[in-house]
The first five atom37 places (N, CA, C, CB, O) and aatype in JSON, in Angstrom:
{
  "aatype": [20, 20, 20, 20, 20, 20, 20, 20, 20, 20, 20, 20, 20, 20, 20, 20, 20, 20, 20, 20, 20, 20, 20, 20, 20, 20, 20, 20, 20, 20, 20, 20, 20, 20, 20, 20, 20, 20, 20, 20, 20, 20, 20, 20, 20, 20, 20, 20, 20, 20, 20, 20, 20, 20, 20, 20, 20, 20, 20, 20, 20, 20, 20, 20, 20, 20, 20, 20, 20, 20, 20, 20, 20, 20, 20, 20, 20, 20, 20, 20, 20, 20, 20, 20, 20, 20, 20, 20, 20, 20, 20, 20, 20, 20, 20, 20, 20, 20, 20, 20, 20, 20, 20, 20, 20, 20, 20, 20, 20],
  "atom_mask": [
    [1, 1, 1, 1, 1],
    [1, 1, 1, 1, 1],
    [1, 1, 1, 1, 1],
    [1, 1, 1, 1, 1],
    [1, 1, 1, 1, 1],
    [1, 1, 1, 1, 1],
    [1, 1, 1, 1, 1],
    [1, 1, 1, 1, 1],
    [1, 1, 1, 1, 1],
    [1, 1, 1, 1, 1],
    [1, 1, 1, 1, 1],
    [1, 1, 1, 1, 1],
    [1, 1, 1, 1, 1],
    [1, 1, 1, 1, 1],
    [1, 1, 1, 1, 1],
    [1, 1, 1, 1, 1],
    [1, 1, 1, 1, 1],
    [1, 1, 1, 1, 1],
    [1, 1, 1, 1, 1],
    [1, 1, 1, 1, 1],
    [1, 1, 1, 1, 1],
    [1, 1, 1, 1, 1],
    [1, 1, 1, 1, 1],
    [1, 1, 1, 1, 1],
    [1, 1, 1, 1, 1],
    [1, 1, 1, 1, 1],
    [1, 1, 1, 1, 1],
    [1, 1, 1, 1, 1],
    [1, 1, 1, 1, 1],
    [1, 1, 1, 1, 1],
    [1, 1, 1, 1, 1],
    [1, 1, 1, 1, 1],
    [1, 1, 1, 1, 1],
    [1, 1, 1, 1, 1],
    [1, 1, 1, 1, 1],
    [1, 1, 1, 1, 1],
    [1, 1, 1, 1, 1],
    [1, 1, 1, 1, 1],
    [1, 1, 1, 1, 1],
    [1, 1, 1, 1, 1],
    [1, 1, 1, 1, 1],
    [1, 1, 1, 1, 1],
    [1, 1, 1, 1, 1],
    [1, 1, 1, 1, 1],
    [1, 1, 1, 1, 1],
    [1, 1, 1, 1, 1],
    [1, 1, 1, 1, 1],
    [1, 1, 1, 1, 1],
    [1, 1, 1, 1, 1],
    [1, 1, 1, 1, 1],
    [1, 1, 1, 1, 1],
    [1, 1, 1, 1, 1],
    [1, 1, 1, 1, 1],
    [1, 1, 1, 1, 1],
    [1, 1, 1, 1, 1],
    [1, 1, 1, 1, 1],
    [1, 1, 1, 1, 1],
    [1, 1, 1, 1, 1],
    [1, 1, 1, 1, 1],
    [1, 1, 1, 1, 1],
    [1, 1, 1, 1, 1],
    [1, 1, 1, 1, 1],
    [1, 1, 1, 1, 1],
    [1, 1, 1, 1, 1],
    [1, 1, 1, 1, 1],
    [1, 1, 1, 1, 1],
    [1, 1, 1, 1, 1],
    [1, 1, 1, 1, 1],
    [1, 1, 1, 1, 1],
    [1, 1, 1, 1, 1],
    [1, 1, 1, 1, 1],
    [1, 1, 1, 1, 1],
    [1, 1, 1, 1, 1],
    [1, 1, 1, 1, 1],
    [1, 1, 1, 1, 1],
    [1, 1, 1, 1, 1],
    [1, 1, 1, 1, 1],
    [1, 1, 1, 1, 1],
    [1, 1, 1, 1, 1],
    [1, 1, 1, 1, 1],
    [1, 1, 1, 1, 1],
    [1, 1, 1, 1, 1],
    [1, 1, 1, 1, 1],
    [1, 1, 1, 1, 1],
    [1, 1, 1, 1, 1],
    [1, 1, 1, 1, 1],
    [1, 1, 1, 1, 1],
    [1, 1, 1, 1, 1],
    [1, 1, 1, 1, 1],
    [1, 1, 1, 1, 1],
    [1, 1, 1, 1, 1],
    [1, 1, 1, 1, 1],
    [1, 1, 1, 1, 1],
    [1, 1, 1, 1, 1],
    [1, 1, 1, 1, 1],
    [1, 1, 1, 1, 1],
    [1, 1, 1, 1, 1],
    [1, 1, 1, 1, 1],
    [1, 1, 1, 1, 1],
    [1, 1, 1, 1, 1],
    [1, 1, 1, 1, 1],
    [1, 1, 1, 1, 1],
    [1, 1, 1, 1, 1],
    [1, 1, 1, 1, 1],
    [1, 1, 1, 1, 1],
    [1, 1, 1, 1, 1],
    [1, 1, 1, 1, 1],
    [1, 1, 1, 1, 1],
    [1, 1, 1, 1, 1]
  ],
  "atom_positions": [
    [[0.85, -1.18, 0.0], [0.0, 0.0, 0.0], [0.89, 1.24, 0.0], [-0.96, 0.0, 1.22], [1.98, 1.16, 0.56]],
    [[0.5, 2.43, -0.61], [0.95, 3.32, -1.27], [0.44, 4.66, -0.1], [0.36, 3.21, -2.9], [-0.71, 5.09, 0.01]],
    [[1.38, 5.02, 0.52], [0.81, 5.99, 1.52], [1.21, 7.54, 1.13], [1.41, 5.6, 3.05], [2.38, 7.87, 1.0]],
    [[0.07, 8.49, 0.94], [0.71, 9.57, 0.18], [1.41, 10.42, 1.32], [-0.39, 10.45, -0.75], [0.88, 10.31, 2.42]],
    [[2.54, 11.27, 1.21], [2.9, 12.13, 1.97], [4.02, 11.51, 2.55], [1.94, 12.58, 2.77], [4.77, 12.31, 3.12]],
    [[4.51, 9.76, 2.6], [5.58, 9.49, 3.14], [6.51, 8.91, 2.22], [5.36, 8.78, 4.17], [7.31, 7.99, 2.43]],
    [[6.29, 9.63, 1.07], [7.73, 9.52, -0.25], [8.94, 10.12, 0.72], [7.49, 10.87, -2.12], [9.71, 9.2, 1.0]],
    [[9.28, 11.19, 1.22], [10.58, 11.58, 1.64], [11.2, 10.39, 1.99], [10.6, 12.54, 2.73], [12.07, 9.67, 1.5]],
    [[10.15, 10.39, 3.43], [10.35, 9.01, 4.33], [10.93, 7.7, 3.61], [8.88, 8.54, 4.91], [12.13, 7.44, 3.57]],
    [[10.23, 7.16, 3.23], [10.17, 6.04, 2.21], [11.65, 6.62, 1.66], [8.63, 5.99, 0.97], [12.49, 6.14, 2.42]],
    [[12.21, 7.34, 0.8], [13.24, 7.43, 0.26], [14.3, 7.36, 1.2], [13.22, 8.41, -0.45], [15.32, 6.77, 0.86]],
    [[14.21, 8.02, 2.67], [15.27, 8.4, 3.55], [16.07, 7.18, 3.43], [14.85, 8.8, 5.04], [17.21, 6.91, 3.05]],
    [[14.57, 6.19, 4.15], [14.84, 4.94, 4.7], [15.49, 4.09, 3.22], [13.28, 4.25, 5.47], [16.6, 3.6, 3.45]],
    [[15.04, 3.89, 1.94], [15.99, 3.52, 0.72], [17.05, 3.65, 0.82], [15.89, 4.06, -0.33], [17.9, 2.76, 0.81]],
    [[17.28, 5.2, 0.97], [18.96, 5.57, 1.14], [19.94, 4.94, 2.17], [19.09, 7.03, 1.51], [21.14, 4.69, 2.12]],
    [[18.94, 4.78, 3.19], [19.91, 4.18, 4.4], [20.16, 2.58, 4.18], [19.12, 4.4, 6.02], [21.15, 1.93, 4.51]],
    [[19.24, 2.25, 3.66], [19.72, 0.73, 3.03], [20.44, 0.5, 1.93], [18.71, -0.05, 2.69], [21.1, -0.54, 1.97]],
    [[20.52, 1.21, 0.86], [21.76, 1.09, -0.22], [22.74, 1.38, 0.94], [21.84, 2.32, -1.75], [23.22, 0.35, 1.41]],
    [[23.23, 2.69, 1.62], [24.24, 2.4, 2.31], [24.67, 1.48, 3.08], [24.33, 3.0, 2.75], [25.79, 1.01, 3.3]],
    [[23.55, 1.26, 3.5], [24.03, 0.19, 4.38], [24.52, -1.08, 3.9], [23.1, -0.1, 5.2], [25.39, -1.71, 4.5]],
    [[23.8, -1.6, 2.51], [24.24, -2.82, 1.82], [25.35, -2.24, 1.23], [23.24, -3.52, 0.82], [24.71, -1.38, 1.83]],
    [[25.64, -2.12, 1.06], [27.33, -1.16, 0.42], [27.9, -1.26, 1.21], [27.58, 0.44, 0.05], [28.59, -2.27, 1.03]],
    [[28.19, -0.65, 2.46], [29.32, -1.15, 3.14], [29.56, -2.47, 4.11], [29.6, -0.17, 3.81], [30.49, -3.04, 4.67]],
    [[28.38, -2.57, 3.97], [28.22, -4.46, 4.35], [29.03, -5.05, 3.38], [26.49, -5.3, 4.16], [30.13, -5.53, 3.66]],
    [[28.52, -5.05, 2.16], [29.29, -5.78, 0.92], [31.01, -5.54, 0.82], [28.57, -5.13, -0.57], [31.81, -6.47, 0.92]],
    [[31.29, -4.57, 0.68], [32.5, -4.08, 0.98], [33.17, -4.81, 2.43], [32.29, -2.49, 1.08], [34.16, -5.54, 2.49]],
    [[32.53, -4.47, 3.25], [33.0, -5.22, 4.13], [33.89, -6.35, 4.06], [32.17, -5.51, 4.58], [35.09, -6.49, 4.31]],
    [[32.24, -7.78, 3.32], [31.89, -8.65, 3.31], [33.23, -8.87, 2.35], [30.48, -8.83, 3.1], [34.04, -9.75, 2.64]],
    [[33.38, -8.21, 1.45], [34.64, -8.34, 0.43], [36.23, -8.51, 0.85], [34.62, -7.06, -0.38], [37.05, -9.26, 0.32]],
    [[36.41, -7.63, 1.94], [37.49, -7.47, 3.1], [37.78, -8.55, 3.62], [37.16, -6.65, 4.2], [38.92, -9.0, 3.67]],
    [[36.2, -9.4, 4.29], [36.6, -10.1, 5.08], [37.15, -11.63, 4.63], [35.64, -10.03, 5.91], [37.62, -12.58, 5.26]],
    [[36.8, -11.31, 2.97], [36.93, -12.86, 2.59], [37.49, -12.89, 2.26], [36.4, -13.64, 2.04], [37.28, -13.57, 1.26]],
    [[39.17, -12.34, 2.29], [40.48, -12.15, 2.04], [40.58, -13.27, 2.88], [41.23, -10.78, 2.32], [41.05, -14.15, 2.16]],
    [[40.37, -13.81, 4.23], [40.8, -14.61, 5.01], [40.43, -15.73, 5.12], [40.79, -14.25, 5.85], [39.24, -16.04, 5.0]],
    [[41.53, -16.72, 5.41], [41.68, -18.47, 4.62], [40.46, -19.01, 5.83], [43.91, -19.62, 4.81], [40.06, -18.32, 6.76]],
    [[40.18, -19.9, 5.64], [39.34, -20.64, 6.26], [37.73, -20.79, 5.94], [39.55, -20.25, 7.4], [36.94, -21.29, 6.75]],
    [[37.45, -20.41, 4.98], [36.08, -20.48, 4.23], [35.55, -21.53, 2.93], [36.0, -19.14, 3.69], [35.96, -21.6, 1.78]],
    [[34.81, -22.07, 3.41], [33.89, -22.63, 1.8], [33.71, -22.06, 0.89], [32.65, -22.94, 1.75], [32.78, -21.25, 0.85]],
    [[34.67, -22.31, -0.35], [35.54, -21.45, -1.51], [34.07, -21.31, -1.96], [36.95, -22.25, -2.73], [33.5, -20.26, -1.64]],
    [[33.31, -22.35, -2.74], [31.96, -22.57, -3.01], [30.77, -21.28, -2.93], [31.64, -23.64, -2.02], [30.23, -20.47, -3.69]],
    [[30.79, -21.79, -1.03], [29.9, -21.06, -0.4], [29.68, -19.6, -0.28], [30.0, -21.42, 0.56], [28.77, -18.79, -0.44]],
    [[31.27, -19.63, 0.18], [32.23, -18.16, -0.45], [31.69, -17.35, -1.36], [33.55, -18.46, -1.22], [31.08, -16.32, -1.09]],
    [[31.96, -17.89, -2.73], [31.52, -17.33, -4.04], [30.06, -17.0, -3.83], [31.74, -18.35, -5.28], [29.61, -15.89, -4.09]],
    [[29.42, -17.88, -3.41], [27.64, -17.49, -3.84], [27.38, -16.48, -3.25], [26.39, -18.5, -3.42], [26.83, -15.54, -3.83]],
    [[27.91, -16.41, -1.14], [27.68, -15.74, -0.46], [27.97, -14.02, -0.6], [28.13, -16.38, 0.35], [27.32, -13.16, -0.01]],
    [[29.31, -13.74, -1.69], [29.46, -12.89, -1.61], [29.28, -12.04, -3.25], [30.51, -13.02, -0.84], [29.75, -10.92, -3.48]],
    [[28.44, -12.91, -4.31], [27.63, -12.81, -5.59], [26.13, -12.29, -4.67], [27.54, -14.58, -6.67], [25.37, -11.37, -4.96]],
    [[26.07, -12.85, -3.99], [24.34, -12.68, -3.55], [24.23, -11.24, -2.61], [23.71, -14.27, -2.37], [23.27, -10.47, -2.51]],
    [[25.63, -11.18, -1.96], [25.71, -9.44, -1.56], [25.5, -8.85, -2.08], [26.53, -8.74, -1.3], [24.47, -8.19, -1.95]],
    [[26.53, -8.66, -3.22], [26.86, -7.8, -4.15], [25.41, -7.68, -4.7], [28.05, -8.27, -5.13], [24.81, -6.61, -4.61]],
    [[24.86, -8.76, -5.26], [23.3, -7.97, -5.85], [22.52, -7.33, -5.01], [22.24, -8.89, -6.41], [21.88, -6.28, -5.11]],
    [[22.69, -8.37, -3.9], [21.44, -7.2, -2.47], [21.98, -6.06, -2.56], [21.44, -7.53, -0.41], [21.09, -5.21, -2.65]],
    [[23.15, -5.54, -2.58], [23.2, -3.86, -2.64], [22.81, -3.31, -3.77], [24.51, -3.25, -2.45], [22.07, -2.33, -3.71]],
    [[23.21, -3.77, -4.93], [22.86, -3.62, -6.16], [21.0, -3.42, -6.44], [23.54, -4.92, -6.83], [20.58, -2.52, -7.16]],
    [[20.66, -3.78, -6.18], [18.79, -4.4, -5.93], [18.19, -3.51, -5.71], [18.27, -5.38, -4.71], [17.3, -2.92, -6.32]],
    [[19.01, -3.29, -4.2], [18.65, -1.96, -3.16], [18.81, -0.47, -3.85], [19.79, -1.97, -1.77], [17.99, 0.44, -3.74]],
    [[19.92, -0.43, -4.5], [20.19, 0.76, -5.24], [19.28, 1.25, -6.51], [21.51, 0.58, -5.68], [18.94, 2.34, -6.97]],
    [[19.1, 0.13, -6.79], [17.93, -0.14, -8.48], [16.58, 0.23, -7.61], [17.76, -2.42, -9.44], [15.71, 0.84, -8.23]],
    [[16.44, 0.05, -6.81], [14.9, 0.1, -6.06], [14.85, 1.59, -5.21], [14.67, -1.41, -4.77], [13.86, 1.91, -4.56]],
    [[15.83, 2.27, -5.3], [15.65, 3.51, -4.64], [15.61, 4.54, -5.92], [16.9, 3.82, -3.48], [14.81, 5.45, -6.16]],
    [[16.71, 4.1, -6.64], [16.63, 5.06, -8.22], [15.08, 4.55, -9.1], [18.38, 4.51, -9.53], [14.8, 5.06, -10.18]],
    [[14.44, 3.78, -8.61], [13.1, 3.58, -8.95], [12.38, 4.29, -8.55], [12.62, 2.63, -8.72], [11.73, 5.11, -9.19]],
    [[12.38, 4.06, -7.17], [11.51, 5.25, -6.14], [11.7, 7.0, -6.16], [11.97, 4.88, -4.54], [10.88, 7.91, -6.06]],
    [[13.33, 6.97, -6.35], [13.32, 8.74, -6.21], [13.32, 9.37, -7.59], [14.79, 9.41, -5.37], [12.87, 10.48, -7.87]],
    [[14.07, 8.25, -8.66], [14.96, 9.37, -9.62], [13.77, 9.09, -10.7], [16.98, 8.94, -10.2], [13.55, 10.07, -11.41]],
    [[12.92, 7.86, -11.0], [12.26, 7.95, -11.92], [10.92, 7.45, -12.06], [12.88, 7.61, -12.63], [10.38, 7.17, -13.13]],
    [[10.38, 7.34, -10.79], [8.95, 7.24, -10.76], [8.31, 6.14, -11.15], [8.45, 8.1, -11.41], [7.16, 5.88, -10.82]],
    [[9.2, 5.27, -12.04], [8.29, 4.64, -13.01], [7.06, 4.03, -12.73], [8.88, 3.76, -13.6], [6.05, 4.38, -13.33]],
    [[7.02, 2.94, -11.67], [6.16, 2.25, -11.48], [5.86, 2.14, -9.96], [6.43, 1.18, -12.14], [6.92, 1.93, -9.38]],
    [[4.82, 2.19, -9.08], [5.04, 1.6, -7.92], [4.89, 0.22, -7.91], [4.32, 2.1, -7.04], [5.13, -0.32, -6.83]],
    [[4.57, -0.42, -8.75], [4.12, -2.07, -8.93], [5.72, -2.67, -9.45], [2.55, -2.38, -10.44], [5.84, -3.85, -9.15]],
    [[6.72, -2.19, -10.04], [7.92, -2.05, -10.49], [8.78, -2.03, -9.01], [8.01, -0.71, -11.5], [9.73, -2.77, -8.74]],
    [[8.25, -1.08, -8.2], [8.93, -0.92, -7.22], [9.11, -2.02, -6.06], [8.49, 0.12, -6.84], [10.11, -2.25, -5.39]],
    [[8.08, -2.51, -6.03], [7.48, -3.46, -5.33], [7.97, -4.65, -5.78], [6.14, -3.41, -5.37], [8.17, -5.56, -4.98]],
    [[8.15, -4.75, -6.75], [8.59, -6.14, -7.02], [10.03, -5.82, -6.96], [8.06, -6.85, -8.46], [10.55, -6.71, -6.28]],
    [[11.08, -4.79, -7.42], [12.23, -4.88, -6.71], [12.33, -4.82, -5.48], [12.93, -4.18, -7.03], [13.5, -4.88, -5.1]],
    [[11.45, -4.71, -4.54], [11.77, -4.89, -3.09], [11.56, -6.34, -2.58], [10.9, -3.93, -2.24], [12.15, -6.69, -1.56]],
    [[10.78, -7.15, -3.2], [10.66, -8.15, -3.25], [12.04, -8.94, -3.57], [9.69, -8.24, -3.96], [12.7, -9.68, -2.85]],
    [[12.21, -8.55, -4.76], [13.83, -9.39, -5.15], [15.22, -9.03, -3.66], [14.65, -8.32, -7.2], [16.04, -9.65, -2.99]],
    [[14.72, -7.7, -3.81], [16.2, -7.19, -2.72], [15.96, -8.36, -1.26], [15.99, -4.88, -1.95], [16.85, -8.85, -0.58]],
    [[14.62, -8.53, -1.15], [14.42, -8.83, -0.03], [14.69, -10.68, -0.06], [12.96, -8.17, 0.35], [15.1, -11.39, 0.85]],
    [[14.3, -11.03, -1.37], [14.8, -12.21, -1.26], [16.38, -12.64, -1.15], [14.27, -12.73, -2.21], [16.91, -13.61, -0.61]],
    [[16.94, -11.53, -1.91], [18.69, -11.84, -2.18], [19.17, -11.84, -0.43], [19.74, -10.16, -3.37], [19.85, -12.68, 0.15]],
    [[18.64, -10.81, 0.02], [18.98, -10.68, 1.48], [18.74, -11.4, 2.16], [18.63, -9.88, 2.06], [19.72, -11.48, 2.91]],
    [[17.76, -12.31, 2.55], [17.86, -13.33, 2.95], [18.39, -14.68, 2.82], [17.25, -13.31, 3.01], [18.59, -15.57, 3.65]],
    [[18.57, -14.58, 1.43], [19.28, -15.74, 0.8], [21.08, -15.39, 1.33], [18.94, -15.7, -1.21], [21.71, -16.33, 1.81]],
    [[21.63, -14.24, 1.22], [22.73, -14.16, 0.97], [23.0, -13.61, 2.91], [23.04, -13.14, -0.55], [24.09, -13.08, 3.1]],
    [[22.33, -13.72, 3.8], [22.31, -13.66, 5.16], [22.49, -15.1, 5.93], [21.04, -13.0, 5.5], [23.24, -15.29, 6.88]],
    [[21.51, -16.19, 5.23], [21.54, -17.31, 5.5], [22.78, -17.99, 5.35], [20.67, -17.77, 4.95], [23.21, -18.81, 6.16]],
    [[23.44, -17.59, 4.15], [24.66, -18.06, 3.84], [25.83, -17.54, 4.37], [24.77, -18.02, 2.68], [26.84, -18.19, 4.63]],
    [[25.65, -16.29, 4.53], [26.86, -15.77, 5.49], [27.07, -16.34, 6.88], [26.71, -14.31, 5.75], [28.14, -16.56, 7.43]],
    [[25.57, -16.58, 7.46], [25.2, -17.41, 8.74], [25.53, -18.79, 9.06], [23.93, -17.45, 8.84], [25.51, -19.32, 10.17]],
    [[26.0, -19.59, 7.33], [26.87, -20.93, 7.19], [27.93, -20.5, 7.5], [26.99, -21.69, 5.9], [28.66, -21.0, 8.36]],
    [[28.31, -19.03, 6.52], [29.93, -18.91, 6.26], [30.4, -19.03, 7.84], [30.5, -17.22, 5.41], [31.33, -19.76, 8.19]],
    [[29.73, -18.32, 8.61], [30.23, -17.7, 9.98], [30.01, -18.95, 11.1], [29.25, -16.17, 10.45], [30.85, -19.34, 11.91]],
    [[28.82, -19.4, 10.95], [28.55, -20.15, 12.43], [28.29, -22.17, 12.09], [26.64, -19.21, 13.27], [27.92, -23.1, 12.82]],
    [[28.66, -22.1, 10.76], [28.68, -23.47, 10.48], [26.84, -24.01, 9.89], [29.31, -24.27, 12.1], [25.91, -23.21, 9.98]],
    [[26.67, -25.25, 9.41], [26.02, -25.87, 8.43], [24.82, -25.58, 9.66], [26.57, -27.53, 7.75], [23.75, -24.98, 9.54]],
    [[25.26, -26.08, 10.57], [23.84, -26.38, 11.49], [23.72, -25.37, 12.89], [23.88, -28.19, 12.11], [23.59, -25.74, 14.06]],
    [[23.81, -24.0, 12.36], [23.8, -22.84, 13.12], [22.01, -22.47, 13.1], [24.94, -21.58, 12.36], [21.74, -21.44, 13.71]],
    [[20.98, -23.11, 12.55], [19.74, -22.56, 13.08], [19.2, -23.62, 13.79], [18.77, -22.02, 12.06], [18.68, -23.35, 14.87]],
    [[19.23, -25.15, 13.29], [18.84, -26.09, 14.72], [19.9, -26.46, 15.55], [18.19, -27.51, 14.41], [19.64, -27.55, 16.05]],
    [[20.82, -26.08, 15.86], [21.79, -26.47, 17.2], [21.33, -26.26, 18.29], [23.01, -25.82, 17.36], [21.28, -25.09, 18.68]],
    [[20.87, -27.28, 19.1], [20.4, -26.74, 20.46], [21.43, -26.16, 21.37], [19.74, -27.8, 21.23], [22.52, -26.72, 21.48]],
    [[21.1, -24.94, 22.1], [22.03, -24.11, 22.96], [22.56, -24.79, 24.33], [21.27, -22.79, 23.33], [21.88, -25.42, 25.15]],
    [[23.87, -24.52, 24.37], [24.24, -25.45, 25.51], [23.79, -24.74, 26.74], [25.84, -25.8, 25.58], [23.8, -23.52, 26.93]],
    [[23.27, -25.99, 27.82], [23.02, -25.51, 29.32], [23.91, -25.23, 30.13], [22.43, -26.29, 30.03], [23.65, -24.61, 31.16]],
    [[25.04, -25.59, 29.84], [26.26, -25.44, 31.1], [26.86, -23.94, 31.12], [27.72, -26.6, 30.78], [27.65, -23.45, 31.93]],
    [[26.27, -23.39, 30.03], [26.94, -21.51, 30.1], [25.59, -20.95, 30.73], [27.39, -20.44, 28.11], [25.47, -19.76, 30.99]]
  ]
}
């Protein structure tokens, strides 16, 4: 739903997420200089960044610079939102291993 009067808004918040996926990615680029990663996993994890920022950026220059569509818009937020999760999940392998969402938490800490 299309709320009139909170385009600024709506854009602020765009902007703060291209940045923010930008220097995540960048980051993310930094960090995978360092040995110990799933070359594989590696690759996808940090292809699937790179578009989430990319996505994010396409979906704000939708929203501010050219209007085109809000149904256009929407469905790139959709994509951004899938890459991001896709490419979160995988960083969440890269970082905490295969079975980091059912591992039961240890009692002795």
């Amino acid at each position: 739903m299309h709320l009139p009067g909170f385009d600024e808004l709506y854009g602020l918040i765009l902007l703060h997420a291209v940045f923010f996926a930008t220097i995540t990615a960048i980051s993310g680029i930094i960090l995978s200089t360092e040995n110990g990663y799933d070359q594989a996993l590696l690759y996808r994890h940090r292809w699937l960044g790179g578009a989430t920022a990319i996505f994010s950026y396409l979906s704000w220059l939708i929203f501010i610079r050219f209007s085109i569509s809000f149904r256009l818009f929407k469905i790139m937020m959709i994509i951004s939102t899938a890459l991001l999760v896709i490419a979160s999940h995988n960083g969440g392998i890269l970082t905490h291993g295969e079975d980091y969402l059912t591992i039961s938490p240890r009692k002795d800490v």
